[in-house]
C-alpha positions in Angstrom: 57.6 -26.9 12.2 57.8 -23.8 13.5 53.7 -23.0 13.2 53.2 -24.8 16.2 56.5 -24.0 18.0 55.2 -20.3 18.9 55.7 -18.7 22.1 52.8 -18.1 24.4 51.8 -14.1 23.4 52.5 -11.9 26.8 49.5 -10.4 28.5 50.3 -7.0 26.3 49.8 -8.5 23.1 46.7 -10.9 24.1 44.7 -7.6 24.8 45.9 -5.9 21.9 45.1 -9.3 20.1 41.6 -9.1 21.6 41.2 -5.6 20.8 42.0 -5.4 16.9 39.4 -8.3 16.7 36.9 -6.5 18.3 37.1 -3.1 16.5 37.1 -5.7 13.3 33.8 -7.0 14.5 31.9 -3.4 15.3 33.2 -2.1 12.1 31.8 -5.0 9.9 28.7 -4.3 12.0 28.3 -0.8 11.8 28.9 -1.4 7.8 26.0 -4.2 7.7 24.0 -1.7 9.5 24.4 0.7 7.2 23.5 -1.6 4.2 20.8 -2.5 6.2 19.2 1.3 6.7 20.1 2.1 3.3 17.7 -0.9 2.0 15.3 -0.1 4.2 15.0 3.9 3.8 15.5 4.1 0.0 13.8 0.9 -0.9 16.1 0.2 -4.2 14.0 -1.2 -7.2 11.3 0.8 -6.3 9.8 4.6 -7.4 8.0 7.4 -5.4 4.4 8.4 -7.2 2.1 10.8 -5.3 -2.0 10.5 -5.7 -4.4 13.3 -4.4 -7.7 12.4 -3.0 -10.8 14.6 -2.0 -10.9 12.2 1.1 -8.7 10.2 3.1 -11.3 7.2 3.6 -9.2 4.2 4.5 -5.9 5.9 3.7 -3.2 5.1 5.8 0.7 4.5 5.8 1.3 0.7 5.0 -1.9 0.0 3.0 -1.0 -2.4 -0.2 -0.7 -1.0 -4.0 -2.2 -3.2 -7.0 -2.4 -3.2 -10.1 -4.5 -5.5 -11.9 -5.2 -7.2 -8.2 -1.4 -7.7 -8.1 0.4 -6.4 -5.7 3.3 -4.0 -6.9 3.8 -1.6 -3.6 2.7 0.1 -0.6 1.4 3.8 0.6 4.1 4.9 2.1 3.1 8.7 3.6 -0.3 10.3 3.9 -0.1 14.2 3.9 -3.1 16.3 4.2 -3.1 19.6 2.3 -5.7 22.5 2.1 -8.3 20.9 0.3 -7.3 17.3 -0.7 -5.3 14.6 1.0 -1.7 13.7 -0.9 -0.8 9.8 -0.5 3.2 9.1 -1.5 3.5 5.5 -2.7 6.2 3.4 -4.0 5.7 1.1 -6.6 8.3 -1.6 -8.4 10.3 0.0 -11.4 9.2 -2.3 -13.8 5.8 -0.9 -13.6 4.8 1.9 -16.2 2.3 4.9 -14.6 1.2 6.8 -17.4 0.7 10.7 -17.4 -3.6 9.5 -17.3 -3.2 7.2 -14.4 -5.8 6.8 -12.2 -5.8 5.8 -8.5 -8.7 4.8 -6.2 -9.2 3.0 -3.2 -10.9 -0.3 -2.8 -12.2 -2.8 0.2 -10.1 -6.3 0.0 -13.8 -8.1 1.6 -16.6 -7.2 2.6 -15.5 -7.9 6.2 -12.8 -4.9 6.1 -9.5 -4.6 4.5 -8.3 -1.8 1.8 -5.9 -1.4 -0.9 -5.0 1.5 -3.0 -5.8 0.2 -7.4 -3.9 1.6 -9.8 -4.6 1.7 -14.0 -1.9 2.6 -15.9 -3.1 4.9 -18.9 -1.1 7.4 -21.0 1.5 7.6 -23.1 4.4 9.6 -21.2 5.8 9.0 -17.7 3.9 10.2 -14.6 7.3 11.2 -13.1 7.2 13.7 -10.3 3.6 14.5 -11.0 0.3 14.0 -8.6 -2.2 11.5 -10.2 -5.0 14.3 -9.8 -8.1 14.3 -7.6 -10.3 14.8 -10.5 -9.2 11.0 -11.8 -9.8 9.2 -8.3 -12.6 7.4 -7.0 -13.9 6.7 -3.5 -13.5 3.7 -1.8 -15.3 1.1 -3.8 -17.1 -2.0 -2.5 -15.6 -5.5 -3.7 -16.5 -5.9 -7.3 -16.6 -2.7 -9.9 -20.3 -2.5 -10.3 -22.0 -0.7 -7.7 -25.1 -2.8 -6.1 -28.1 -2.5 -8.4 -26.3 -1.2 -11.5 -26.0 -3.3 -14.3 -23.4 -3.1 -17.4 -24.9 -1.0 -20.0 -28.1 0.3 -17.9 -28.9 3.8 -17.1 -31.9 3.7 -13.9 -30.5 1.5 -11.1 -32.7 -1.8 -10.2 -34.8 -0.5 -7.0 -33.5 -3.4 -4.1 -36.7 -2.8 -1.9 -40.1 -3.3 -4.9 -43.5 -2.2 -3.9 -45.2 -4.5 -1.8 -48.5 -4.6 -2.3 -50.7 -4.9 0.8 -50.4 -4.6 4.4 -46.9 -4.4 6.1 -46.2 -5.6 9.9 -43.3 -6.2 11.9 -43.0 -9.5 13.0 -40.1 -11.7 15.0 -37.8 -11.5 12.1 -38.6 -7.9 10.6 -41.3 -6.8 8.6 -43.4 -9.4 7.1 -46.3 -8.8 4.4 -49.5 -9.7 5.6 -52.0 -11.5 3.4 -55.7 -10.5 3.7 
């Protein structure tokens, strides 16, 4: 056989041997590299929506997009403008922002954490267009209803009641005293 009958390659072509190989190898990593910053600039399966807020409470680059409480995307740039704040987020392409969309920012727990909700409304796309400051919300404790509010009531339920009688301070705050 004459596979393994071959003469020893000279010194010439072992280099030259050695050399095809290794612009081979940096051009198969250059192209991975490519792939690689391609993925991670332009972010395929995904879409660019803009929100503008009156403040940028909690706001920052990274901060999880839901919808629903599931998470579909991230903020990806915070710009501040004139007299609002403009938050550029990319969100999966299966998901449908209406032209009434709404965008506001709520705490994950009560210990800290933020995300940035979303509810789809409306009929046609959102497409290149701001969700408007005058449909957001501030940042909202966990939960929807804000402490003392209840569903359906218009005065909110005083947390502190009248005490009647004396009030003193004692070890553990103040404390009513009974005559």
């Amino acid at each position: 056989m004459k596979l393994f009958d071959r003469p020893m390659p000279t010194a010439v072509q072992d280099r030259r041997y050695q050399l095809n190989w290794g612009i081979v190898g940096a051009l198969i990593a250059v192209v991975i590299l490519g792939i690689c910053g391609y993925i991670f600039v332009f972010q395929p399966g995904t879409k660019v929506y803009s929100a503008d807020f009156k403040e940028a409470q909690a706001i920052r680059s990274g901060v999880d997009v839901r919808v629903a409480g599931i998470s579909v995307g991230s903020v990806s740039d915070v710009e501040l403008l004139d007299d609002r704040v403009r938050v550029k987020f990319r969100v999966d392409n299966e998901i449908f922002l209406g032209d009434a969309t709404t965008a506001s920012m709520k705490m994950l727990t009560t210990v800290g954490g933020y995300y940035m909700a979303l509810t789809p409304m409306g009929t046609k796309d959102l497409g290149d267009k701001p969700i408007p400051g005058a449909r957001d919300d501030a940042v909202q404790p966990p939960g929807d209803v804000p402490a003392g509010h209840a569903e359906g009531r218009e005065d909110p339920v005083d947390p502190h009641p009248a005490v009647d009688g004396p009030v003193e301070r004692g070890p553990r705050g103040p404390a009513r005293v009974d005559p």
